[in-house]
MIVOZA-391083 format. One record per residue: residue in three letters; z negated, y negated, x negated of N, C-alpha, C, O, CB in turn; residue number from 0. Coordinates in steps of 0.05 Angstrom, whole numbers. Atoms other than C-alpha are relative to their C-alpha. Glycine has a CB too. Layout:
N
    aa      nzz      nyy      nxx     cazz     cayy     caxx      czz      cyy      cxx      ozz      oyy      oxx     cbzz     cbyy     cbxx     i
   ALA        Z        Y        X        Z        Y        X        Z        Y        X        Z        Y        X        Z        Y        X   NUM
...
END
This chain:
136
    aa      nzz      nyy      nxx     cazz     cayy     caxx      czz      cyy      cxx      ozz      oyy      oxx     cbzz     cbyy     cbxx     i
   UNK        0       22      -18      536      947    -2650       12      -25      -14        5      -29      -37      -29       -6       10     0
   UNK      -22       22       14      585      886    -2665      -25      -27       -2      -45      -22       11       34       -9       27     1
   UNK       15        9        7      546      826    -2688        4      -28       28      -14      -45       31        1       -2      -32     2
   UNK       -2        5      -28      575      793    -2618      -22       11       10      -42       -4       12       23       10       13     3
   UNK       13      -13      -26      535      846    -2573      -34      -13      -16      -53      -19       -2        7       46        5     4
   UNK       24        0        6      476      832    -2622      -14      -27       10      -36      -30       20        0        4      -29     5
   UNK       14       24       -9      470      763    -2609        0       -7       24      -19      -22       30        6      -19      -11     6
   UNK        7       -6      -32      483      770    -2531      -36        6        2      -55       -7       11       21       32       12     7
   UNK       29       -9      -10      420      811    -2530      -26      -24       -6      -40      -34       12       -7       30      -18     8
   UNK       15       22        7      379      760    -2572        4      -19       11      -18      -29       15        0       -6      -23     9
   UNK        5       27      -14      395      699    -2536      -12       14       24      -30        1       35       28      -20        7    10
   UNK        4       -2      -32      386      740    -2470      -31        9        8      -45        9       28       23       27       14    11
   UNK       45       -6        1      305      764    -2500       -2      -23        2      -17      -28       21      -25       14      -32    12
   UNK       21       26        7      293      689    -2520        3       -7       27      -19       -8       39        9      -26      -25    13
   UNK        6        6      -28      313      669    -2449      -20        7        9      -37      -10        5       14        7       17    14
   UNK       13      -16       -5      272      718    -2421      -27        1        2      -43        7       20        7       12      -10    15
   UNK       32       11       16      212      703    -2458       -9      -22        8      -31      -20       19        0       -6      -32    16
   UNK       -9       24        6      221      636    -2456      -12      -11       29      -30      -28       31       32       -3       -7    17
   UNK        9        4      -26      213      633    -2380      -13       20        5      -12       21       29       17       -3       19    18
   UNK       11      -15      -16      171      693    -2367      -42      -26      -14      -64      -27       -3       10       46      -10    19
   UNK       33       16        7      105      640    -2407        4      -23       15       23      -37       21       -9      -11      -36    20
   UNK        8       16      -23       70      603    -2365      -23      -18      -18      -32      -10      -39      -12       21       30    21
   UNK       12       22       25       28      537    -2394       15       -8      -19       39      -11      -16      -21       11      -17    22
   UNK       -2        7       28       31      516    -2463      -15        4      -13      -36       14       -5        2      -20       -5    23
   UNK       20        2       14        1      512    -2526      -32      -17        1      -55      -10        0       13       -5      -15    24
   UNK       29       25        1      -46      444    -2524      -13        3       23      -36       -6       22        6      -36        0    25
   UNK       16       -3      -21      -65      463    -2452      -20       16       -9      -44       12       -5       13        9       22    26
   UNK       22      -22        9      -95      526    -2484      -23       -9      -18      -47       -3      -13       15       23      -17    27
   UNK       21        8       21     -129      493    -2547      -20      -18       11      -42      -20        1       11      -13      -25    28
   UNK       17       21       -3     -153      433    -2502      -24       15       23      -45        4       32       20      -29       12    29
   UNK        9      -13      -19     -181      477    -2457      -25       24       -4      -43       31       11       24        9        9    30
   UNK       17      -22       16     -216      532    -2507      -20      -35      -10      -43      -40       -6       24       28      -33    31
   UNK       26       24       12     -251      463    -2537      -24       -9       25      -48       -7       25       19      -35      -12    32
   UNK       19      -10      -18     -273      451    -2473      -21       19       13      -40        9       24        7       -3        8    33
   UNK       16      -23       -6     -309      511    -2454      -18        2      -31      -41        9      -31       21       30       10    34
   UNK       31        1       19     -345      507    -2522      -11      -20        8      -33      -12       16       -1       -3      -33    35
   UNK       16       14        2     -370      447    -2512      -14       -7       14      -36      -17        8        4      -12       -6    36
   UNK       11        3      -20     -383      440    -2446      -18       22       20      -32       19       40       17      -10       10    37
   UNK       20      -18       -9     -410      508    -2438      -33        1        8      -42       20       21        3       14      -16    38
   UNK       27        5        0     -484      483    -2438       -8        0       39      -27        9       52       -5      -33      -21    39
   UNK       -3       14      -31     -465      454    -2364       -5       25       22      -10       23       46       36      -16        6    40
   UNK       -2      -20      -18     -467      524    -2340      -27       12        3      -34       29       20       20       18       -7    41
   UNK       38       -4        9     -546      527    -2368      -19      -15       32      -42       -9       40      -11      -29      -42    42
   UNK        5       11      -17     -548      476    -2306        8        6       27       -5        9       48        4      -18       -6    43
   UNK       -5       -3      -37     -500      487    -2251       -8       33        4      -25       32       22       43       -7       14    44
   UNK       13      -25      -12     -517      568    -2241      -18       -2       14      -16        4       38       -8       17      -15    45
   UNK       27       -2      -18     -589      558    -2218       10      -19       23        7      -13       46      -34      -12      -16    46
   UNK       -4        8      -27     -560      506    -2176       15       15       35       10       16       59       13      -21       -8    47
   UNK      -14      -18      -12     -512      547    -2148      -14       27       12       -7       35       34       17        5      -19    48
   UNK       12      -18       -1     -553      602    -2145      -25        1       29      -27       18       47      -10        1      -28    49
   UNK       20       18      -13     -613      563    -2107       19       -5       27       10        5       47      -10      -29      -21    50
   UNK       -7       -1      -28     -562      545    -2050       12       22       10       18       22       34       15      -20        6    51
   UNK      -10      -29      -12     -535      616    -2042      -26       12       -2      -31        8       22       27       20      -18    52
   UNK       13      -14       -6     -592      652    -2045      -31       -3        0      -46       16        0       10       16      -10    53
   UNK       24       -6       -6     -658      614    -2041      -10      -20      -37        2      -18      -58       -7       41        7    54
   UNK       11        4       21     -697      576    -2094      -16        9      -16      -24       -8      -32       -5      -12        2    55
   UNK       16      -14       10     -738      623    -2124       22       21      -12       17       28      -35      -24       10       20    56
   UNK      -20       -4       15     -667      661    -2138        4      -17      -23        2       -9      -46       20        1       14    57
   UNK       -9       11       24     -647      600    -2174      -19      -10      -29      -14      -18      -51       13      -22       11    58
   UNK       14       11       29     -701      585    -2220       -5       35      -21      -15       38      -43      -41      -22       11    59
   UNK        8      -23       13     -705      661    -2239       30       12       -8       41        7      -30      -18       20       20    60
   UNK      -33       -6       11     -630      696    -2234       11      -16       -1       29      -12      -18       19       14       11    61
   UNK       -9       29       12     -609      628    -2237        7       -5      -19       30       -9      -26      -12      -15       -3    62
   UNK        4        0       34     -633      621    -2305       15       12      -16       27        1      -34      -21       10       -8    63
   UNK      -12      -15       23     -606      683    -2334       31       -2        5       49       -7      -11      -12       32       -1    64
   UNK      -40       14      -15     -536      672    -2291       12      -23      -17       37      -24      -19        0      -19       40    65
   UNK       -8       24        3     -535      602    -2326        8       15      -33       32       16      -37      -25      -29        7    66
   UNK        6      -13       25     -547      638    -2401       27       18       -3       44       20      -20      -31       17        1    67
   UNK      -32      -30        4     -492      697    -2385       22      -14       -9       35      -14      -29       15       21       35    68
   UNK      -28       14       -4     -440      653    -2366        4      -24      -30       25      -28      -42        0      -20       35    69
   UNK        0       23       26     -460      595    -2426       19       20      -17       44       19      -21      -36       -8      -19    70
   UNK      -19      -25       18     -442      660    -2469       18        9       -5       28       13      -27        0       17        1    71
   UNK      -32        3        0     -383      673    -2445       17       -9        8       38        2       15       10       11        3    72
   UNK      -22       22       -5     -354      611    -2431        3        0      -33       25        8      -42      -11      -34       18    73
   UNK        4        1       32     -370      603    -2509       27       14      -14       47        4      -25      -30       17      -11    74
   UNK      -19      -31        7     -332      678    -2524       23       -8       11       39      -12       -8       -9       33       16    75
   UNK      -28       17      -14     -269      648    -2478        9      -16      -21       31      -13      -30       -6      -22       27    76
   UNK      -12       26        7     -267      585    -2515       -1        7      -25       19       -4      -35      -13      -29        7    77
   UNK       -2      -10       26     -277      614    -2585       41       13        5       63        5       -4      -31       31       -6    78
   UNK      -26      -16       -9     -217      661    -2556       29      -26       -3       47      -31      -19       -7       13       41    79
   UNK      -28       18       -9     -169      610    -2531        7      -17      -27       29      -14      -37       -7      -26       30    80
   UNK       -5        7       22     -180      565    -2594       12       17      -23       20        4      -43      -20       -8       -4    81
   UNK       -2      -15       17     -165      626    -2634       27       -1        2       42      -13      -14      -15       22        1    82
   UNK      -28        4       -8     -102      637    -2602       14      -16       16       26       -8       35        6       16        8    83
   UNK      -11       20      -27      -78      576    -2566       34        3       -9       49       -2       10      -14      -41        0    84
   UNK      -21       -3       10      -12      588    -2606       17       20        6       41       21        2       -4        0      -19    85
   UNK      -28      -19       -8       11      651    -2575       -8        3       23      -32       -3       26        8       31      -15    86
   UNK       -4      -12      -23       21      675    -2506      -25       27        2      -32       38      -19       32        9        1    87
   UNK       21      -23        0      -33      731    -2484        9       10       23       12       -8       40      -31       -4        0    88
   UNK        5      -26      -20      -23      791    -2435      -20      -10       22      -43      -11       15      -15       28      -17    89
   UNK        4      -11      -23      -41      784    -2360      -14      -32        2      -30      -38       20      -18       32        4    90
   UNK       13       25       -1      -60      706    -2378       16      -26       15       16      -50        9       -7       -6      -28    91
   UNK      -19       32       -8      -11      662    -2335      -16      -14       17      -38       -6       23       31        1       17    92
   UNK        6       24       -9      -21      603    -2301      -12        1       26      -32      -13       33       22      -17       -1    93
   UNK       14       -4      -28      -34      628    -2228      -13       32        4       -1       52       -4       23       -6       25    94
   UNK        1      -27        9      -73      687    -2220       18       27       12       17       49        1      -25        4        2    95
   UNK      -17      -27        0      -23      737    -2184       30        3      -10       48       19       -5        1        8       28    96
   UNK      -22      -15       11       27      732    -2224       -4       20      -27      -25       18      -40       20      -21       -8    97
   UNK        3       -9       22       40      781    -2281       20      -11      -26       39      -27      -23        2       24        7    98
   UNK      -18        9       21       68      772    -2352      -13       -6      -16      -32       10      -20       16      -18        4    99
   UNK        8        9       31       47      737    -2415       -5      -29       11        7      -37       31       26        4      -29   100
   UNK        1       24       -4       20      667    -2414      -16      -12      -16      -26        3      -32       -5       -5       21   101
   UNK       18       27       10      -22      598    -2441      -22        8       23      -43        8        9       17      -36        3   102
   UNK       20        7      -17      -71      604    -2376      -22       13       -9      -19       25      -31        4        5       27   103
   UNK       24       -8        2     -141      626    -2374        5       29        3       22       41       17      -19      -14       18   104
   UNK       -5      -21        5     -161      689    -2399      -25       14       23      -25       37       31        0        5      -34   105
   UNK       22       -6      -16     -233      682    -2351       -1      -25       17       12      -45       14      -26        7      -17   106
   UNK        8       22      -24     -258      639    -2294       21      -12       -2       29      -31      -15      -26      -21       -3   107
   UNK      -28       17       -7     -197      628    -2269      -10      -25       31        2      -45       39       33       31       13   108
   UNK       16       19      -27     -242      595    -2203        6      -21      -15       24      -36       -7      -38        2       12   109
   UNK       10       25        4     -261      541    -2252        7       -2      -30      -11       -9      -46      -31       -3        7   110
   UNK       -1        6       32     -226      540    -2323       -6      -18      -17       -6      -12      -41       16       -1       -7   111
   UNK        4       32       13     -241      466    -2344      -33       -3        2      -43      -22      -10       18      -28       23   112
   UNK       39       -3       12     -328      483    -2340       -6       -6       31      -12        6       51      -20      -31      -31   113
   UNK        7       18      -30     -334      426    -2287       22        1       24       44       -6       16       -2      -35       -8   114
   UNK      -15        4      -21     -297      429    -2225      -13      -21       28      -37      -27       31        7       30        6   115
   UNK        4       29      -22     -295      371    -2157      -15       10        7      -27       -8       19       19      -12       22   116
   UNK       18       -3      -16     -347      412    -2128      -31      -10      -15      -51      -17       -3        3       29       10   117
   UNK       30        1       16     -404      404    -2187        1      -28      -15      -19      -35      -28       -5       29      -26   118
   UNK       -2       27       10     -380      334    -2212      -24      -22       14      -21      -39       31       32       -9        9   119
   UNK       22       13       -9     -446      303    -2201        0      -29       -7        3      -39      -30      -24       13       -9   120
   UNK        4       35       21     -455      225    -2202       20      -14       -5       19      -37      -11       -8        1      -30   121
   UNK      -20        7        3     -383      224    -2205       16       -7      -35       31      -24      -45       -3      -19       18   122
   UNK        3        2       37     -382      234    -2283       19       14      -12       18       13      -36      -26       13      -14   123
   UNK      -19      -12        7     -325      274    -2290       24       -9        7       44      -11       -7       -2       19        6   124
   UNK      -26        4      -22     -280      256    -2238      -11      -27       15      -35      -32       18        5       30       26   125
   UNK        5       10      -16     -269      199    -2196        1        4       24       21       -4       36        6      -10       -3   126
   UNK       -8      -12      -35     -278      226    -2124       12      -12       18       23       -3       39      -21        6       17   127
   UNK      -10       16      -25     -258      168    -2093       21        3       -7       29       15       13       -7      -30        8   128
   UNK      -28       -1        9     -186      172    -2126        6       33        1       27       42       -8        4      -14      -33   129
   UNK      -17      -25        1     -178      243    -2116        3       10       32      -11        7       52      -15       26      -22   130
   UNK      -11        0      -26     -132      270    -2064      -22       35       10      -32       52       -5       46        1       -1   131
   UNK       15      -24      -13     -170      327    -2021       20       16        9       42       12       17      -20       -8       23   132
   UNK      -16      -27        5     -153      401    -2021       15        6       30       35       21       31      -25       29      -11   133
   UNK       -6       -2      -30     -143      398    -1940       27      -22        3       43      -19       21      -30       -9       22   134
   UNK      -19       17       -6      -95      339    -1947       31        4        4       45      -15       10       -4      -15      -17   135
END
C-alpha cells in the first residue's frame, strides 16, 4: 500500500471518529463530580418520589431503600465518568437513541446532572422563573 493510500485511509478514520463522539471531555468530568457529590440528594428525592407514586407508607419504606440504591450508583457512575472523562465510551452518546461511542451519560440518562426542574426545590438549583418551559 503506497504511503498516499495510507494516509487517505487515516485522515478518512480520524474524520470518522471525530464526528461519530458526541459531548466532550469537561462535560464528562464536570458531570461524574457531580453525581459524587450530589448523590446524597437522591437519599431525599426517592421517598419523595416514591410517596407521590405510590402512597406514603411506600415512600418512607421502599422509598428509603430506592433513595440508598440509587445514592450507590449515582456514586459508581460518577467514580466511572471521572475515571474516564478522557475517552469516549461505547453506547454513551449524548441522546439516547443514537448509537456509537460518546462523552454522554453512561446511566440516568432521565436525569444526568442529580437535580433536575422537576425536584429543584426552593428554587436552589435553578431559577424557574428564568427558565424557558418544555411545552414552549
Amino acid at each position: 500500500m503506497s504511503i498516499l493510500k495510507k494516509s487517505c485511509v487515516v485522515a478518512l478514520l480520524l474524520f470518522v471518529v471525530s464526528v461519530s463522539y458526541a459531548g466532550n471531555p469537561i462535560e464528562k468530568l464536570g458531570r461524574g463530580v457531580a453525581n459524587v457529590a450530589f448523590s446524597p440528594m437522591e437519599l431525599l428525592m426517592k421517598p419523595v418520589d416514591t410517596a407521590n407514586e405510590r402512597g406514603n407508607v411506600a415512600g418512607i419504606t421502599y422509598g428509603v431503600f430506592r433513595g440508598v440504591a440509587y445514592t450507590i450508583a449515582r456514586i459508581g457512575v460518577g467514580v466511572a465518568d471521572i475515571c474516564t472523562f478522557f475517552m469516549p465510551l461505547p453506547g454513551c452518546t449524548d441522546t439516547p437513541y443514537d448509537v456509537g461511542w460518546g462523552y454522554g451519560p453512561m446511566a440516568f440518562r432521565d436525569s444526568p446532572w442529580v437535580v433536575d426542574a422537576e425536584h429543584n426545590w426552593g428554587d436552589f438549583f435553578y431559577d424557574n422563573d428564568n427558565m424557558v418551559d418544555s411545552d414552549f
